[in-house]
LOKOL-552525 format. One record per residue (C-alpha): x, y, z; residue number from 1. Coordinates in Angstrom, 3 decimals. Example, Ala and Ser with C-alpha at 12.3 -4.5 7.8 and 13.67 -1.06 7.14 Angstrom:
+----------+----------+----------+-----+
|       xx |       yy |       zz |   k |
+----------+----------+----------+-----+
|   12.300 |   -4.500 |    7.800 |   1 |
|   13.670 |   -1.060 |    7.140 |   2 |
+----------+----------+----------+-----+
//
This chain:
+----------+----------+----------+-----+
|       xx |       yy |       zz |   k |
+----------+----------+----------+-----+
|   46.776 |   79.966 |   81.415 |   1 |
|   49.833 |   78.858 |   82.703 |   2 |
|   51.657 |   80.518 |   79.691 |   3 |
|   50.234 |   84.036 |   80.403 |   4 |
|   51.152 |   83.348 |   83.887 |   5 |
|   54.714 |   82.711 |   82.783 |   6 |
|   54.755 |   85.782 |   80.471 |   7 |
|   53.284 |   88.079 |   83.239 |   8 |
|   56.116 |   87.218 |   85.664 |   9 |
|   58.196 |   87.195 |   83.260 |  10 |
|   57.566 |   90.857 |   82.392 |  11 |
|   57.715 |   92.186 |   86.117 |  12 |
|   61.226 |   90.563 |   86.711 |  13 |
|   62.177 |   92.251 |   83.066 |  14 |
|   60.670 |   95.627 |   84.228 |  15 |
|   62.483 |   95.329 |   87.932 |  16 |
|   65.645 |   94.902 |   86.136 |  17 |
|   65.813 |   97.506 |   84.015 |  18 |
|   64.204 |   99.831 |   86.843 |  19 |
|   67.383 |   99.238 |   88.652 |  20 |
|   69.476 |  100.273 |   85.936 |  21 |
|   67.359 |  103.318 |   85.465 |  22 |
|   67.545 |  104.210 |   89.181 |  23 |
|   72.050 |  103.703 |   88.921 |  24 |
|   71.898 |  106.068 |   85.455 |  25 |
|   69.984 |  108.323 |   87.440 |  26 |
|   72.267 |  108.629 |   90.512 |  27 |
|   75.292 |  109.465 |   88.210 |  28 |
|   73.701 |  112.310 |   86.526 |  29 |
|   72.672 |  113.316 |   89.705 |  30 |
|   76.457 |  113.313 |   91.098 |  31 |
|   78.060 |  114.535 |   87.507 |  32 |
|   75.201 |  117.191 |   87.557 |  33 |
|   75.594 |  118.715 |   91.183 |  34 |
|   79.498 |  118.211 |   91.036 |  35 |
|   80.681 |  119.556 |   87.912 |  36 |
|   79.866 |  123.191 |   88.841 |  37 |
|   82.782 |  123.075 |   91.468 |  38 |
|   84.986 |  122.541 |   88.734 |  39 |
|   84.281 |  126.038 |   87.201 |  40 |
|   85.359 |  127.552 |   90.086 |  41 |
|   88.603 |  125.281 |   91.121 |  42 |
|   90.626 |  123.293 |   88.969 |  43 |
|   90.655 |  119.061 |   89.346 |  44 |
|   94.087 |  118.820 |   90.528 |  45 |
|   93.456 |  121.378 |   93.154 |  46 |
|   90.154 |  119.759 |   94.689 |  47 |
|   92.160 |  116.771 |   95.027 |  48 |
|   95.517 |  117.411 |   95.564 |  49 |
|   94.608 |  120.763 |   98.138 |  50 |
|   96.207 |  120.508 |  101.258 |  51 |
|   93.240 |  122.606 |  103.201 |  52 |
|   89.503 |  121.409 |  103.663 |  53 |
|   88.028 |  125.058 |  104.932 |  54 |
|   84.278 |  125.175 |  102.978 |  55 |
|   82.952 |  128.094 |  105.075 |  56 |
|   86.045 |  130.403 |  105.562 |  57 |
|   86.039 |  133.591 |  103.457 |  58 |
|   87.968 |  132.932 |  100.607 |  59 |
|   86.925 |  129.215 |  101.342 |  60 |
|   89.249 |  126.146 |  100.392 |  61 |
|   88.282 |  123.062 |   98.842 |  62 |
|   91.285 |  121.009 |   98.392 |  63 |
|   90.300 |  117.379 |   99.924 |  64 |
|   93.909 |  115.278 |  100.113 |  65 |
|   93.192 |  115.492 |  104.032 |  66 |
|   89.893 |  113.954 |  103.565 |  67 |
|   91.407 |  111.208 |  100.866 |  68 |
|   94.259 |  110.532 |  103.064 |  69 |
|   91.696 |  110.292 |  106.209 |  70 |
|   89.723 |  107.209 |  103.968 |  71 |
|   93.269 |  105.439 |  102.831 |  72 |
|   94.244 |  105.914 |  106.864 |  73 |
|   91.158 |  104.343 |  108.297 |  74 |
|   90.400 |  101.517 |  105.433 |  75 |
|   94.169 |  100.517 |  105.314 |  76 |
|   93.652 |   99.680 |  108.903 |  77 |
|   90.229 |   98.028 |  108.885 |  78 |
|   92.108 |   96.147 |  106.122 |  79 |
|   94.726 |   94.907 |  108.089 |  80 |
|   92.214 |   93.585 |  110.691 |  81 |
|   89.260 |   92.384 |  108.674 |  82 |
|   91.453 |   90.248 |  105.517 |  83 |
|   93.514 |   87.727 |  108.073 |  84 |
|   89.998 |   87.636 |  110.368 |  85 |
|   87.723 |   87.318 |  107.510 |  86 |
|   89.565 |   84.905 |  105.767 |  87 |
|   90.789 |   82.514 |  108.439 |  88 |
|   87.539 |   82.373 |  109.583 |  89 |
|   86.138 |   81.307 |  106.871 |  90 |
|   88.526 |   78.756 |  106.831 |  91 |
|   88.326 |   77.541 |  110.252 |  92 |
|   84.401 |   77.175 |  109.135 |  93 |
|   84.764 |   75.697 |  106.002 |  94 |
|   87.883 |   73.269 |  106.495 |  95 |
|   88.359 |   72.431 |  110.050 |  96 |
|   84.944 |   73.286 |  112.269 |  97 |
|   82.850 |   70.321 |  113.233 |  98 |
|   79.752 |   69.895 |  111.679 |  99 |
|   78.001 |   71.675 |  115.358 | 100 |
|   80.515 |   74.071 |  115.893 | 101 |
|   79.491 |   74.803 |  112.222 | 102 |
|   76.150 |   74.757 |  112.840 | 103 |
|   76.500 |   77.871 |  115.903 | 104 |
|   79.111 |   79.556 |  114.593 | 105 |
|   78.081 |   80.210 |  110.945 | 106 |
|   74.633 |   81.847 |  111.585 | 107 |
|   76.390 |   84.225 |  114.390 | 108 |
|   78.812 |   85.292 |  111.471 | 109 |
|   75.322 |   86.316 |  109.820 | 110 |
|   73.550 |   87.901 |  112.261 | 111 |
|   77.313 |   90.142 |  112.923 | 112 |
|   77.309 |   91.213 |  108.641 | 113 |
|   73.906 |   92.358 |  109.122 | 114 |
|   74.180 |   94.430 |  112.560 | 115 |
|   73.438 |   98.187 |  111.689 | 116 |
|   76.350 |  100.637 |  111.508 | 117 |
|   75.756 |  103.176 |  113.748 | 118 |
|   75.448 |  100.129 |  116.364 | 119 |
|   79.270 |   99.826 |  115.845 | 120 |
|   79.530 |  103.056 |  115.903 | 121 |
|   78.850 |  103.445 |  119.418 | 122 |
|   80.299 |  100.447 |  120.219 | 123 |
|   83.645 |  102.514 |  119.215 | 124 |
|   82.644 |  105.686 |  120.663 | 125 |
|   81.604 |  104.883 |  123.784 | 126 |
|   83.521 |  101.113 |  124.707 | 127 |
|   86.421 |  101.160 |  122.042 | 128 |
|   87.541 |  104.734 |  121.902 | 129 |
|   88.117 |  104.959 |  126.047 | 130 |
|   89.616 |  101.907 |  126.423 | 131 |
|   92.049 |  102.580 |  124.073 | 132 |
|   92.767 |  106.436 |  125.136 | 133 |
|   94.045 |  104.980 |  128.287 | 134 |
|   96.088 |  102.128 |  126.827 | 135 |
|   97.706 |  104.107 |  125.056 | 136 |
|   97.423 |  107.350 |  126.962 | 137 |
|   96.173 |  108.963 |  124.000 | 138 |
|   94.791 |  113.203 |  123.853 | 139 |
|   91.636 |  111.604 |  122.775 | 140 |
|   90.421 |  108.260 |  121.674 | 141 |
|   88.549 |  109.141 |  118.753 | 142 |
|   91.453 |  109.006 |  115.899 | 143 |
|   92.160 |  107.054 |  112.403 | 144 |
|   93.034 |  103.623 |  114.644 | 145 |
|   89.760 |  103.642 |  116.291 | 146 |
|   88.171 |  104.347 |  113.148 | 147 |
|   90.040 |  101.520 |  111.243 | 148 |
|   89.709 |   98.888 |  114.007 | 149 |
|   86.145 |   99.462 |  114.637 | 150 |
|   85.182 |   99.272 |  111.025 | 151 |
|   87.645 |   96.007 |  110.609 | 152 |
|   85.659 |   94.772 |  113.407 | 153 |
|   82.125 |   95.749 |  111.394 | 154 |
|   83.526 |   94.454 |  107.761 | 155 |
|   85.106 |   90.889 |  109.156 | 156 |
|   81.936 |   89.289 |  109.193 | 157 |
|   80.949 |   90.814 |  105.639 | 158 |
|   84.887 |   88.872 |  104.656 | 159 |
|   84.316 |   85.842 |  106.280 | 160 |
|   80.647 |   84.978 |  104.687 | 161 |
|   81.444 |   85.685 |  101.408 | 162 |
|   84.720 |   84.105 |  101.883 | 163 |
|   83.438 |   80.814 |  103.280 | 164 |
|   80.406 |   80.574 |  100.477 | 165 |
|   83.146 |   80.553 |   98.208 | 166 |
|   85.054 |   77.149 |   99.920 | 167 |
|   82.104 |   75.979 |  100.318 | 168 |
|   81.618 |   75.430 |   95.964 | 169 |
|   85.035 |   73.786 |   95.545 | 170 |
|   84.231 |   70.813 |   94.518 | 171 |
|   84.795 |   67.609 |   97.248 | 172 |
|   86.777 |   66.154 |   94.495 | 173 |
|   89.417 |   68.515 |   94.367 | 174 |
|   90.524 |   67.317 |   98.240 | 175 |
|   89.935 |   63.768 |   97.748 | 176 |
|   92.552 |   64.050 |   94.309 | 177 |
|   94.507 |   66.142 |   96.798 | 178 |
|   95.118 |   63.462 |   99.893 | 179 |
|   95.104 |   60.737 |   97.087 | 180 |
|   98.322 |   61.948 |   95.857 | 181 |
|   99.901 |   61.810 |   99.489 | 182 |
|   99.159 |   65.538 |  100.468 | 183 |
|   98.309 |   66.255 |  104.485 | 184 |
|   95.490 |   69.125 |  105.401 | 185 |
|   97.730 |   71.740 |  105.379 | 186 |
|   99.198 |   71.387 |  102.325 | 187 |
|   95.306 |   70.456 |  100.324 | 188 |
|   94.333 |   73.889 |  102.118 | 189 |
|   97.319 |   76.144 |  100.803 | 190 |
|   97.803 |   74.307 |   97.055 | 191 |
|   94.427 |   73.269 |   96.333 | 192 |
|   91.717 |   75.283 |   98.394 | 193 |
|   92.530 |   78.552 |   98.781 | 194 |
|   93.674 |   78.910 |   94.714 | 195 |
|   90.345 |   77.281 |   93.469 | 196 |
|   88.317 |   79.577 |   95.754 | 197 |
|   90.729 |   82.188 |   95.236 | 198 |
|   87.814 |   83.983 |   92.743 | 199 |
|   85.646 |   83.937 |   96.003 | 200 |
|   88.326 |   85.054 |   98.552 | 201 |
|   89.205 |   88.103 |   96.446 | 202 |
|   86.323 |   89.083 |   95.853 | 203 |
|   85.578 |   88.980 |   99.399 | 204 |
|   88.393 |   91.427 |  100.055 | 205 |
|   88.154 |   93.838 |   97.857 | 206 |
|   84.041 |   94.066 |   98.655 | 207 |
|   85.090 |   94.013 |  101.967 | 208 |
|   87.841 |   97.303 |  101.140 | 209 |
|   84.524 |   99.013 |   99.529 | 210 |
|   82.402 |   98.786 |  102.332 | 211 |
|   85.222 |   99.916 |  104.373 | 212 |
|   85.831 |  102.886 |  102.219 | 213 |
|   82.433 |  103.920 |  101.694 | 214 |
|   81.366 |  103.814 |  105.579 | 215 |
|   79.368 |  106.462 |  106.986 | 216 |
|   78.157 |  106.713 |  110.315 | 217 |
|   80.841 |  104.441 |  112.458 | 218 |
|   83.215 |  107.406 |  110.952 | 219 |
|   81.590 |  109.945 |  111.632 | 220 |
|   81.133 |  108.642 |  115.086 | 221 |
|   84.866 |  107.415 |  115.771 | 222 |
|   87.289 |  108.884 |  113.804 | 223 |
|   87.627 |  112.588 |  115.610 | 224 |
|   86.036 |  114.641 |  112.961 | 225 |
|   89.405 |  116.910 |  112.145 | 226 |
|   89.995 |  117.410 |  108.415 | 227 |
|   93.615 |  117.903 |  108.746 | 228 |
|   96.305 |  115.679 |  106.831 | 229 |
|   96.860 |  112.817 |  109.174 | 230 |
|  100.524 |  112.258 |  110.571 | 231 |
|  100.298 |  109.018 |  112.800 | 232 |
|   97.387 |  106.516 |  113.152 | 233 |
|   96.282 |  107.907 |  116.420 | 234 |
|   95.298 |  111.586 |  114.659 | 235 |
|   91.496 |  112.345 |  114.135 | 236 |
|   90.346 |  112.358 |  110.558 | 237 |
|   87.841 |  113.161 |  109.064 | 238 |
|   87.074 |  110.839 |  106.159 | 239 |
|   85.015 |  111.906 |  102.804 | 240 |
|   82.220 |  109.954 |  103.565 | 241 |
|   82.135 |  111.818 |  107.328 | 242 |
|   82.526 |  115.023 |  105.774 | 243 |
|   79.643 |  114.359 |  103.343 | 244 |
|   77.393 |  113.452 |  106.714 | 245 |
|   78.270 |  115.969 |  108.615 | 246 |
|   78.410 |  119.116 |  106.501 | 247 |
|   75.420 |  118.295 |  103.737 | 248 |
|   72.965 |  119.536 |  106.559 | 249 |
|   74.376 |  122.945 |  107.077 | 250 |
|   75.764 |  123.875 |  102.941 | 251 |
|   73.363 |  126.126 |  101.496 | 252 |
|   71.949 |  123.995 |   98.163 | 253 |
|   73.442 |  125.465 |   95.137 | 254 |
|   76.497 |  126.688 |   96.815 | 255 |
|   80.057 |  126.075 |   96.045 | 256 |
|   79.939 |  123.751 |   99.212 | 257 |
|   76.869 |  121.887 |   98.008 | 258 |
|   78.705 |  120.929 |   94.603 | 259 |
|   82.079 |  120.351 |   96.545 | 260 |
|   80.083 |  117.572 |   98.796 | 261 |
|   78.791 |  116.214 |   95.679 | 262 |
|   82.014 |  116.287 |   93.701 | 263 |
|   83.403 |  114.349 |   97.001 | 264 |
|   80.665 |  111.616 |   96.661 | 265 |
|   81.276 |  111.671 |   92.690 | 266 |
|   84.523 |  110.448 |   93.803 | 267 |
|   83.805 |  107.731 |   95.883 | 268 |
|   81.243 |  106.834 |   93.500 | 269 |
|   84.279 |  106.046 |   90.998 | 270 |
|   86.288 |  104.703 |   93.735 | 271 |
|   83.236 |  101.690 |   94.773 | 272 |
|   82.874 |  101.038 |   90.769 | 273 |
|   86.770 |  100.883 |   90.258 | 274 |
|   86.884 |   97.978 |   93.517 | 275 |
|   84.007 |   96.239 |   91.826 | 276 |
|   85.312 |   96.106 |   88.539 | 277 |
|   88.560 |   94.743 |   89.731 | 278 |
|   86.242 |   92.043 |   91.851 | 279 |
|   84.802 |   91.203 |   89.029 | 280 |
|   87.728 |   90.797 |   86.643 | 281 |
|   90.064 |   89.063 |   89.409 | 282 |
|   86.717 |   86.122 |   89.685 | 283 |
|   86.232 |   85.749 |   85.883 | 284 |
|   89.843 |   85.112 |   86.008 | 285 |
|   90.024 |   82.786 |   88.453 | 286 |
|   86.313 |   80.871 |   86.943 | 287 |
|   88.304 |   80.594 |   83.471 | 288 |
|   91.829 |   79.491 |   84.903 | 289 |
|   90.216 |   76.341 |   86.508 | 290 |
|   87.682 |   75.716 |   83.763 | 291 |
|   84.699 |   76.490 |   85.824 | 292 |
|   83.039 |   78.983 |   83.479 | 293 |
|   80.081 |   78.635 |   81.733 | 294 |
+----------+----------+----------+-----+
//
């Protein structure tokens, strides 16, 4: 009895499995499917490369560099802010915190990652976006540096989990062999800690980037909405996931808008795998440098 048991759960864990993989191979014929038709009608090098994101005009324009540039804008800032956040967080919480401080401090992180989007999204619209209009005396406050603060603000927590789960596995021993050999805190954290969770910490990052690159609704609430090429920080953008959002509703389906949209999300479809390939590579790297493969 137990056996059969065994075998049935067995079999619903095997079928789960490969019902994911079924479910990713159908999403990217779905995206090579609907995008590939733009193509006939505009070359590759002009989707990207075009200077002038005008879908509805009469000829209409598909070139989406304004929209790429918008995405590199906003998640080069959220960068900025989330990586030296994230991961000195994570260190505070792993290396220094006391075992209460610990205790409060680590399920808050938690409950920040899993706050919904469009929750920081009008955080930034109607709190952020003000304030700093009137700092900075800004036209308006809905621009790339909204955009890329308000989603460093969303992805720190994201950094600073995965970040700390992965201080959390180097092994005790490594800091006692550390301060045996005459070696203060500060100098076990920098030459021993941080390089044998460095698998962890990168991996944090560059999951981290994707989530900041693949955003929806905080940038479609925050970042202005203009799909012009961006000269300063404090321009609004519209990024490609915004542009996806906001225009899918009103492109007629089977339209040389429709496939543009999809080509757009084909993109940042390659763009998410590309980051998670690299996450992956950078932590088997790491697990075989120290020995800690299996």
């Amino acid at each position: 009895m137990t056996k059969i048991k065994e075998r049935i759960i067995k079999g619903i864990f095997t079928i789960l499995a490969f019902a994911s993989l079924i479910f990713l191979v159908g999403i990217i014929i779905v995206l090579f499917r609907e995008a590939l038709p733009i193509f006939k009608k505009i070359k590759v090098f002009e989707f990207i490369f075009g200077k002038f994101w005008y879908p509805t005009y009469d000829p209409a324009e598909f070139g989406i560099l304004p929209l790429i540039l918008a995405s590199i804008w906003v998640s080069t800032g959220a960068m900025l802010i989330c990586v030296p956040l994230g991961v000195g967080s994570a260190l505070y919480l792993n290396e220094l915190a006391s075992p209460g401080q610990k205790a409060i401090l680590k399920p808050l992180v938690e409950i920040l990652a899993s706050i919904p989007s469009i929750v920081y999204g009008f955080f930034g619209m109607a709190i952020l976006a003000p304030f700093l209009q009137n700092l900075f005396h800004l036209s308006i406050g809905l621009c790339a540096f909204t955009a890329g603060l308000t989603l460093g603000i969303m992805a720190t927590p994201v950094v600073c989990s995965i970040a700390e789960d992965a201080l959390s596995y180097v092994p005790r021993s490594f800091r006692e062999a550390s301060f045996a050999v005459g070696a203060n805190r500060w100098q076990t954290l920098i030459k021993v800690v941080i390089p044998a969770a460095g698998s962890g910490i990168s991996t944090a990052i560059i999951l981290g980037m994707s989530r900041a690159i693949g955003e929806t609704m905080t940038v479609l609430m925050v970042a202005g909405g203009a799909a012009v090429i961006p000269k300063s920080f404090f321009d609004p953008v519209r990024p490609m996931t915004a542009a996806i959002a906001a225009e899918m509703g009103e492109a007629p389906m089977g339209s040389d808008h429709y496939h543009a949209l999809f080509a757009i999300a084909l993109i940042l479809f390659l763009v998410t795998f590309i980051f998670n390939v690299i996450a992956e590579v950078v932590s088997r790297k790491y697990r075989i440098k120290l020995g800690l493969s299996g």
